[in-house]
N, C-alpha and C positions, 0 to 999 in steps of 0.2 A: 852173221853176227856183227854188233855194233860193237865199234870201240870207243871208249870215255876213259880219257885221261883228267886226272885230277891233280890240281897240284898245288893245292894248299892244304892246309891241316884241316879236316873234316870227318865228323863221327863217322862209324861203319855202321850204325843206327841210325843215322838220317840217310846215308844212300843203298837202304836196304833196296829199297822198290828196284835199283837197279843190281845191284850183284844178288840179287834174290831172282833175278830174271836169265833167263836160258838164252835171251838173245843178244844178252849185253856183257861184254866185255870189259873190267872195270880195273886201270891201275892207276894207284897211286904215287906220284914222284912229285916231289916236294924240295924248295932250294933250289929250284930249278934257275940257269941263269937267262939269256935271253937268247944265245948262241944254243943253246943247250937245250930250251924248248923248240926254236927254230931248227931243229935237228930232228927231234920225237915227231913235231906235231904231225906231218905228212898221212901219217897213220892211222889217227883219230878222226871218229866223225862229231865227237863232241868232246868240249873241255866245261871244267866246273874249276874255278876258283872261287875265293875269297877278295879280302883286298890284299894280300903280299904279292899276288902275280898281278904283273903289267903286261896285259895283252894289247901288245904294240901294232902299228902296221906291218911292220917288218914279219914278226909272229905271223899276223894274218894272211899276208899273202905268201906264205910257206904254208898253207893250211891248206891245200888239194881238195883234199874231199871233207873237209868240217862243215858240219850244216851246222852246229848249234853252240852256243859259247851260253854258259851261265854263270851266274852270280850269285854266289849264296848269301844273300844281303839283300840291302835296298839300294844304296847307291853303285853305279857303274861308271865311276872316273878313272877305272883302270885300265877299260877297255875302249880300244879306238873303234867309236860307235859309225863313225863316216866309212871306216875300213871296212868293216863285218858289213856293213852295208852294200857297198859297193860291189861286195865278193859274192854277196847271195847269202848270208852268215844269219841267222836269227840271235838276235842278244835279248836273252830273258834271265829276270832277275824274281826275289821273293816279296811282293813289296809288304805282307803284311803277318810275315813271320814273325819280326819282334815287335808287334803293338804293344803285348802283357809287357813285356820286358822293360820298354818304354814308359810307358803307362807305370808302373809300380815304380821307378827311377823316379819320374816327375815325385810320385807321391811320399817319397822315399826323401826326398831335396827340403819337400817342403816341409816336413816335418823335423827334421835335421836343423831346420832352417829355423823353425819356429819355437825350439826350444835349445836351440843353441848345443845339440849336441857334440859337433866334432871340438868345437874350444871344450867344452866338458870335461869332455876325454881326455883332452891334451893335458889340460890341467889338472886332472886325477892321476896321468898318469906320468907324471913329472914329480906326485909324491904333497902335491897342493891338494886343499883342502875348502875349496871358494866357493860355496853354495848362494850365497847373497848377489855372486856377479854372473850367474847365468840364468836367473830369471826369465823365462820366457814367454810366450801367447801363445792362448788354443788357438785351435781352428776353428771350433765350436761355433756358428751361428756369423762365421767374419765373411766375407763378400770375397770370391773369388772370381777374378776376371782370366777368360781362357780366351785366349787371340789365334783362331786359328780349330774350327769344328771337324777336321778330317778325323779320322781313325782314331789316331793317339790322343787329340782334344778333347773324342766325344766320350772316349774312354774314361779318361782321368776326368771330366766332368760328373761322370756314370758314380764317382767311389768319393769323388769327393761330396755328393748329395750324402754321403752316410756319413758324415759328418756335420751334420745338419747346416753345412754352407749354403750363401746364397751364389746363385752361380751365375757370372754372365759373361755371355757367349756372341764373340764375333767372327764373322764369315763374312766373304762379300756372297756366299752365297746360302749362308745359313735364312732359311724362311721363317716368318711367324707360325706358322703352322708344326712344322718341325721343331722349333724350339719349343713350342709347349707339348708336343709329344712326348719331351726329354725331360720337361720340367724344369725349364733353365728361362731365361730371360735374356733376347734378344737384344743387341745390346752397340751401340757405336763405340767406336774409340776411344774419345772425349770423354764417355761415362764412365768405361770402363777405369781410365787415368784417374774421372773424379772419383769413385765409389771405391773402387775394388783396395782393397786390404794386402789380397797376394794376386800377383798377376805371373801366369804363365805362359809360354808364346810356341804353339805348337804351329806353324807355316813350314811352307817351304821356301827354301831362300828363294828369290826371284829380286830382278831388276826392283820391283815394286814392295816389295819386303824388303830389303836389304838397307840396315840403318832405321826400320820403323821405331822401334825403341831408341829415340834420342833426346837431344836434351832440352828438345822443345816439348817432347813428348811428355818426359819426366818433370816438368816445370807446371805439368798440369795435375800431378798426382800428390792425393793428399801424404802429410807426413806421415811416417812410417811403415810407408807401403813396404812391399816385399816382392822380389822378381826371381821367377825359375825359369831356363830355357838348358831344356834337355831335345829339344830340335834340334837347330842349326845354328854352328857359328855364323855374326855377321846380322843376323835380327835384331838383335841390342849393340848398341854401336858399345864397345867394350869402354873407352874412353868418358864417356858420357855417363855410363853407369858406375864406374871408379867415381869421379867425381860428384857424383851426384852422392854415394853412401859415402864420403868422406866429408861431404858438408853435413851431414845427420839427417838430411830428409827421408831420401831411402834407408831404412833401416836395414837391411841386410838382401842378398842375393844370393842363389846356388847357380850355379852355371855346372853344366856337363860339356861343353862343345864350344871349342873357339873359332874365330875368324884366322886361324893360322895356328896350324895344331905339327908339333905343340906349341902352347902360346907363347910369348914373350913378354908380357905386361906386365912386369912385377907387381905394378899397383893390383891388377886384378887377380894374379896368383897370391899374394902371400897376404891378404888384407883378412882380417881377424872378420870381419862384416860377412865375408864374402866366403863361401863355401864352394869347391871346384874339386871336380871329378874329372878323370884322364877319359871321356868320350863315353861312358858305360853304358850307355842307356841301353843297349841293345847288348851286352857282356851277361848272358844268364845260358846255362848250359842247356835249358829249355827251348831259349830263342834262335840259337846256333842249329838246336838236331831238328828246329821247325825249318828252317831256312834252307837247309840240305835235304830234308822230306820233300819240302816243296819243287825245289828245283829239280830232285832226282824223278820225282812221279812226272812233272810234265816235259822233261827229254823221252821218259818212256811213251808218254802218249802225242812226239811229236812225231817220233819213226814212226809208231807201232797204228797209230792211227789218223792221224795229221793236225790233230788238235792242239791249236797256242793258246792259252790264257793270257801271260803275263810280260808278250813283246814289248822290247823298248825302241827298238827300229821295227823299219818301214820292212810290209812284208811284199812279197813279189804277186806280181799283176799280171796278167796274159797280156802278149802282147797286141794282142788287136781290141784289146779294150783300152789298154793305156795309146796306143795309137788314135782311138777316135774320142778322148778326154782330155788326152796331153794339154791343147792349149787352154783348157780351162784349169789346171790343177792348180799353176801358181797364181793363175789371174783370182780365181775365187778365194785362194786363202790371200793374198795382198787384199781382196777387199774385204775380206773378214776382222783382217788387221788393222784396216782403217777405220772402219766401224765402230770398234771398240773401242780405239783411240779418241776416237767425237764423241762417242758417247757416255764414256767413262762409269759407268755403272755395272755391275754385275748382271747380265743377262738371267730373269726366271722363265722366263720362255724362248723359244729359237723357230722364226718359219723360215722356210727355206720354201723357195718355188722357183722349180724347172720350167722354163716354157720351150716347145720346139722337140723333133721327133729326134734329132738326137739322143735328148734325156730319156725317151720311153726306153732305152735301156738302162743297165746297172750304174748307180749314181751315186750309190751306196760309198765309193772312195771320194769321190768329190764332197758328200757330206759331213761325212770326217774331215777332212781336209778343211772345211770353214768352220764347223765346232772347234776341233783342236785351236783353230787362231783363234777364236773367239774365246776358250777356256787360258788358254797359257797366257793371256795378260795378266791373270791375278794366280793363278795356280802354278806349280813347277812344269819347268820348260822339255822334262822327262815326257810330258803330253804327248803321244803321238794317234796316228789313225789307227792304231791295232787297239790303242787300251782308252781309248778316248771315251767310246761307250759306256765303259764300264764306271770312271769318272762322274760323266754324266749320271749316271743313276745312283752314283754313287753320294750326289749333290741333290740330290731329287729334282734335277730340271727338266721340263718339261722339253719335247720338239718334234715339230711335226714338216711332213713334208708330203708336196703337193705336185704332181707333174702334168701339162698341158700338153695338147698335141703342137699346137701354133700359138703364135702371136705376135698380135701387131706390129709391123715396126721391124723385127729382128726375126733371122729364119731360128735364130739359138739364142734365149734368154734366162740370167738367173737373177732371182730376187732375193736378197736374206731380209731379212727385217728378227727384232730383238727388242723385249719388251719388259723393263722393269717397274712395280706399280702401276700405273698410270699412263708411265711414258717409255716411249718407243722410239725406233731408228729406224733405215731402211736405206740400202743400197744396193744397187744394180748393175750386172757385167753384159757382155757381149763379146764374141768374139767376130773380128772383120777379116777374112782374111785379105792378103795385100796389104793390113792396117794394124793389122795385129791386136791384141786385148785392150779393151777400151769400158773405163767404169761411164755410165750413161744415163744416172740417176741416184742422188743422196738425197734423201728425206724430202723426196717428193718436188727437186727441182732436178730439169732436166739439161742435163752438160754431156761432155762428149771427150773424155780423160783421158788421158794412157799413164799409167801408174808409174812413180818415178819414187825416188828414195826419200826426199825430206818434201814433204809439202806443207803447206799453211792453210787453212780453211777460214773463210772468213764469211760471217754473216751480218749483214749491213741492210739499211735504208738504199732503195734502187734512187740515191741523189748523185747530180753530176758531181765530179770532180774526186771520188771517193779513192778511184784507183788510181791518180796520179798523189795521192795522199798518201795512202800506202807505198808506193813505189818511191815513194822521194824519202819516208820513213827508213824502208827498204835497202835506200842508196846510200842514205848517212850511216848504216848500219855496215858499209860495204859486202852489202849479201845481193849477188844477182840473182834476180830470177829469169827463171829457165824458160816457161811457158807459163799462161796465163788462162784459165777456165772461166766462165760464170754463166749463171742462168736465175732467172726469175720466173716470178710465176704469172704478175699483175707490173705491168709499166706503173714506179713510183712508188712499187710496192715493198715488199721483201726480196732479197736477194743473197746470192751467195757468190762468193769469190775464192776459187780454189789458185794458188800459183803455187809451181813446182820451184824450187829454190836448189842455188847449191850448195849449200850445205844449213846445218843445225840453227835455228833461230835463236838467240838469247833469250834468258825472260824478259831480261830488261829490255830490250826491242819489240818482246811481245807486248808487255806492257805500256809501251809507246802505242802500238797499234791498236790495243785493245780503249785506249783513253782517248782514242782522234772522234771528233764527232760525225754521231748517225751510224758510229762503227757498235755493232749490238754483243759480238764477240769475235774470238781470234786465237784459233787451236791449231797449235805446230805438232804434227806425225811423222812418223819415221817408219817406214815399211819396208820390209824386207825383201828385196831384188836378188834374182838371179847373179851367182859372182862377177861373171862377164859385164852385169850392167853397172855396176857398184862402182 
């Protein structure tokens, strides 16, 4: 018999699957403190919270025999994901239990939003009588822009067509093909700011998200647009959006979720413009017994038959397959990461090619391994190689993969290359041993790398004097570099200049380099090294 401690407040209807089950043992202790879980947990081979329990390291490694930690939810900032890692733990969450909840929240905002219900209220029920000062706008036939096509976007796109709006929809990965399957209108940012009427920002926060709604943003949007974000705090820079609906341009916002919950902006809490909810989007007693169904079915079918759907860490590998892969696993996602970095577009196709009889086995972890870098520049950083696939299909991207027995050059070679419209990237690893992992081809010029943490990519006219140009740029900037690459194709011709730096390049530095002549461009990356190297 299995045992499953729970220790947050969770329906006996959503974890029927398990105490309806003969092999599973199922208590609940709630309040629990951390002295006082680290006392119980020994016992359990799985726990299930919410967000009140903080599953700490400390927690973790008092945890003997726990295989499984869940999450009845979508986010897992409660649990030390490095810890349950380390221990052999699987942390799985529900990620798509409260879409409806979400989705009707959104549509719930905007309507609240667009005819000014909660002031209504407030002033009917204060004993006032003000019908002339809450005038409001339909929705009827008005332009809604949705930032952000995953789950909850495509959703609330899906119900706002019945309101006969025009809908227009950004992704970096939404296709033309898909968008008119939906009946929406594919759509950049710029337009969305110019067109749209109400804009909603369904993303997840990420380095590259975070502050997209600002006030440069807003300085492109006609007057009295209208802004919801029942996502994530931290997409709409708070500050920027206060001032923008107090100079009259934005006519009003709903906000659900802050950048610091709970928040502290007066301006944005108590502004008459502006309508805010304590986090609900996901608070419906539907969303909650979905969220504990889910979690509770796949612990049962993680004993009972070994089945993960919905990992958020990394899951375990034999060890004689991670033994003859090991050195390519961080080398291939650092060049995944670099990739994506020069090429800055949303990848609609992904080839991957193995060359060398090493690969004629399972490659299957190293393929996830470059998708996941590839996907987590624009999508949340929760990406890993368990649920990466499922993303992918989830994005309709396409990717194929090719394996060789030999080739030239290298006894072990990988190739990725990443193709959006028209245009394409391509980079290549190797591993030497004695030499260790070395990148040995970017978009078809051949160098000879070893990946380091900040690098500058430069692509230039093959004329003398270019890299003492740089380097002297370089030196007034007091930024040393480290090591220095380059390769061409034709003497005179095109060229590229990769130099490893120590530390972050300014813009304003880049911009120096990018303005010196015969210089054609000049992209500063950052990639992720092992902590020892860092």
């Amino acid at each position: 018999m299995y045992k499953v401690i729970v220790t947050d407040p969770i329906s006996q209807t959503g974890i029927h699957a398990l105490t309806s089950n003969s092999n599973f043992q199922v208590t609940q202790l709630t309040d629990l403190s951390e002295a006082e879980l680290i006392s119980q947990i020994p016992e359990y081979d799985a726990l299930i919270v919410r967000s009140q329990t903080q599953v700490t390291r400390a927690i973790i490694q008092a945890a003997d025999q726990l295989r499984v930690i869940a999450r009845a939810g979508v986010g897992v900032d409660n649990i030390d994901l490095d810890a349950a890692t380390e221990k052999g733990i699987i942390v799985i969450n529900a990620p798509s239990g409260n879409t409806m909840a979400a989705t009707e929240h959104t549509l719930a905002m905007m309507l609240a939003l667009a005819r000014n219900i909660p002031r209504a209220w407030q002033s009917l029920n204060s004993g006032k009588w003000e019908r002339k000062l809450f005038k409001g706008v339909e929705l009827y036939q008005k332009t809604l822009g949705v930032v952000g096509m995953g789950r909850i976007g495509t959703e609330v796109a899906k119900r706002a067509k019945g309101f006969d709006m025009k809908i227009l929809g950004y992704d970096p990965f939404l296709t033309e093909d898909r968008a008119k399957k939906m009946g929406i209108i594919k759509a950049d940012l710029d337009t969305i700011a110019r067109e749209a009427d109400f804009i909603t920002v369904h993303t997840p926060l990420t380095p590259e998200t975070h502050g997209l709604i600002n006030a440069e943003f807003l300085a492109k949007t006609k007057p009295g647009v209208r802004f919801i974000n029942c996502a994530r705090g931290g997409i709409i820079n708070e500050q920027d959006l206060v001032d923008a609906v107090n100079s009259g341009h934005v006519a009003g916002a709903a906000i659900d979720v802050f950048e610091q919950e709970p928040p502290q902006n007066t301006g944005l809490t108590q502004n008459p413009n502006i309508i805010v909810t304590p986090h609900l989007g996901a608070s419906t007693a539907e969303a909650q017994e979905k969220v504990a169904q889910s979690v509770s079915e796949e612990i049962v079918s993680i004993f009972m038959t070994g089945g993960v759907q919905h990992a958020i860490n990394l899951p375990r590998i034999s060890a004689a397959v991670q033994q003859k892969i090991q050195p390519y696993l961080t080398l291939s996602e650092q060049m995944a990461e670099l990739l994506m970095q020069l090429f800055k577009k949303a990848p609609q196709k992904i080839k991957i090619n193995y060359y060398g009889e090493l690969f004629l086995e399972d490659t299957g972890l190293l393929t996830r391994q470059m998708i996941k870098a590839l996907l987590s520049y624009y999508l949340d950083t929760s990406i890993n190689i368990v649920n990466v696939m499922q993303v992918l299909k989830a994005h309709s991207l396409a990717y194929s993969v090719q394996k060789n027995a030999a080739h030239k050059g290298f006894t072990n070679f990988i190739e990725l290359e990443i193709i959006h419209d028209d245009e394409k990237a391509t980079i290549a690893c190797t591993y030497l041993p004695g030499f260790g992992g070395r990148i040995v081809s970017i978009n078809g010029y051949r160098i000879d790398m070893e990946p380091e943490r900040y690098l500058l990519y430069i692509s230039h006219a093959d004329v003398p004097g270019m890299i003492g140009n740089v380097g002297s740029t370089l030196g007034q900037a007091s930024i040393n570099i480290g090591s220095m690459y380059v390769g061409r194709q034709t003497i005179g011709g095109e060229a590229v200049m990769i130099l490893t730096v120590d530390r972050a390049v300014p813009e304003a530095t880049l911009k120096q380099i990018k303005d010196l002549p015969d210089l054609h461009d000049a992209q500063f990356a950052e990639i992720d090294m092992p902590q020892a190297e860092k």
